[in-house]
N, C-alpha and C positions, 0 to 999 in steps of 0.2 A: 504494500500500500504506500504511495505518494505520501497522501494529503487526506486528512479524517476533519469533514466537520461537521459539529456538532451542535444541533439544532434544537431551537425551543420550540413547542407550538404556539401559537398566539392565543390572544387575550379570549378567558372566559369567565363569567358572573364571580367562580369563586377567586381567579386571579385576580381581577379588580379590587375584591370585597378584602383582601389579606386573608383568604380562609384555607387549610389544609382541602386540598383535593387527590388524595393518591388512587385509592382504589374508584372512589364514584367516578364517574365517569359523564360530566359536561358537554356542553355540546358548545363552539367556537359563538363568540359573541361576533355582532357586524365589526366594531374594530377588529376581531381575531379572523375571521374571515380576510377583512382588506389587508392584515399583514400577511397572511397567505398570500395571498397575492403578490405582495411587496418582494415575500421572500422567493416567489419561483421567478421574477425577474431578475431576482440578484443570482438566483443559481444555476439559471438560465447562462450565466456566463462562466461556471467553474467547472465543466467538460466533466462532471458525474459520471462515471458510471458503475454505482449503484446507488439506488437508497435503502435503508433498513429502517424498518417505521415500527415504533409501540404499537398494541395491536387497542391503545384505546381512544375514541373516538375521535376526543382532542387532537390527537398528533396523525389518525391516518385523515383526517381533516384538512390541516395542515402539508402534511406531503401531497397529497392530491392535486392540488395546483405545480406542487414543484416536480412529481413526477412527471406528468404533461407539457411543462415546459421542457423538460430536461429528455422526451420522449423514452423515458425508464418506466418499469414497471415496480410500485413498491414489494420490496419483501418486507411481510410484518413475523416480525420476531418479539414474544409476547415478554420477552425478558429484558425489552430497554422499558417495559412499564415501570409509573412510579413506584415510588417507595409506597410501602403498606400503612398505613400511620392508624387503622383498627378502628379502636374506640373515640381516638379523638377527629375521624376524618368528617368534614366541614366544620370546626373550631377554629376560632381562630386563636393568636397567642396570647391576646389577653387574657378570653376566655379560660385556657389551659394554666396560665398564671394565677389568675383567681380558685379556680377549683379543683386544680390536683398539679399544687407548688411542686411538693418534693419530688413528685416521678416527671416534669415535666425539666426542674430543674437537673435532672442526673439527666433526664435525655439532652439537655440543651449543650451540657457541659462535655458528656464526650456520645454522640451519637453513632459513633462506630460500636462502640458496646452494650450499650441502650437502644433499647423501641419503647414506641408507642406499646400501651396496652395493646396486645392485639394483633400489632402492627411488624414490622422490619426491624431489624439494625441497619446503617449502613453497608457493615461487612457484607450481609446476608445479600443487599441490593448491589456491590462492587461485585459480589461473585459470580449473581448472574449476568450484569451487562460487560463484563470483563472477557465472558466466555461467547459474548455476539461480536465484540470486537477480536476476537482469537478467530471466528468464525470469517469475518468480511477481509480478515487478512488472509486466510487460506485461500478464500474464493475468489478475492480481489488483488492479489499479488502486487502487482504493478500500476492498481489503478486509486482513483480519486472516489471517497466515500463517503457519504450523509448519514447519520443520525439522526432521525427526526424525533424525539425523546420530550423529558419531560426535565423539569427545576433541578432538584432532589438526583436523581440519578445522572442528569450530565453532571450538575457540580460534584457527584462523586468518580464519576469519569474523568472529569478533569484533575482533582487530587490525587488519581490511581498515573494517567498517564506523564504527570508534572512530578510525581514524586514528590507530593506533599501528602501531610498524616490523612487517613481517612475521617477521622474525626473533627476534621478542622472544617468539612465541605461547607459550612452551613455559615462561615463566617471569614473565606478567604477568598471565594469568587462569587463572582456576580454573573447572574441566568437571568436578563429580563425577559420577557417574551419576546419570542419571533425573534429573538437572538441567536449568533453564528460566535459558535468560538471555531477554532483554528488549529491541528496541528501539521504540523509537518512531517515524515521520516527520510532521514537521509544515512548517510555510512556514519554519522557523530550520534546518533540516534534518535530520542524524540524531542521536536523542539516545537513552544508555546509560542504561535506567532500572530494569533488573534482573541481576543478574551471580551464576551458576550456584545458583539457589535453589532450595533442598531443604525447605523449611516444607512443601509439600503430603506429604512422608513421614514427617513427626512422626507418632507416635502410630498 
């Protein structure tokens, strides 16, 4: 593999509202919709070929315009889905703050060893999307590759492939929606060349 990037889906009622979304499954607001859009213009120009799309609504949403522009067909791989977050998913963090401090504090503080009631660790979510990225490198050898993913599991992608702690995902990158991070592979090995860029939704 070139070139791996890794894709947010755009905007939906719980992304606006700050509220936990992993396993429910929303469906793309009009903003989230028109950065779809946005975004298969901008990848319309990075010679894709492949995409691997979450198989939840949000993000095959999301690639559906970019596969079409990019004339690819999506593979959905059910293992770049979010993180599980159980009992607390659509809370938000104050909510979680106010009514279950100490479990929400041990999860905030190292969330590679912590879940949600119910829910993931990060571990558990780096081991499955680590092994779709093992997968698009066997299949895609030589070539340029999309993610079309979610918050929660690109930022733990990006901590896996940056060689930063798992546990830090949640407070050392930044995932806005309908954001593109960036890597590159060459013979020095992996190198951070883009970190959650939104210039293709200016204007």
């Amino acid at each position: 593999m070139r070139s791996l990037y890794l894709i947010r889906h755009g905007d939906t009622p719980q992304a606006s509202d700050g509220r936990l979304a992993g396993s429910i499954d929303p469906p793309l607001t009009d903003r989230g919709m028109r950065q779809a859009d946005a975004l298969a213009r901008a990848c319309e120009r990075l010679d894709l070929t492949a995409i691997y799309v979450s198989s939840l609504l949000r993000a095959r949403s999301t690639a559906t315009p970019i596969a079409a522009a990019c004339k690819l067909e999506p593979i959905v791989d059910d293992r770049l889905r979010e993180i599980a977050y159980g009992e607390w998913e659509g809370a938000s963090e104050a909510d979680l703050q106010e009514n279950h401090a100490d479990r929400f504090s041990a999860w905030a503080t190292d969330p590679a060893l912590h879940s949600p009631p119910g829910g993931e660790s990060a571990f558990a979510v780096a081991s499955r999307a680590l092994a779709v990225f093992v997968r698009a490198q066997k299949e895609h050898p030589t070539g340029v590759v999309a993610f079309v993913s979610h918050k929660a599991t690109l930022r733990v992608l990006t901590c896996a492939l940056a060689g930063v702690p798992i546990g830090r995902f949640r407070e050392r990158f930044a995932c806005p929606t309908a954001s593109i991070t960036t890597f590159e592979f060459g013979e020095r090995g992996i190198t951070l060349v883009g970190l959650g860029d939104v210039h293709h939704l200016e204007g």
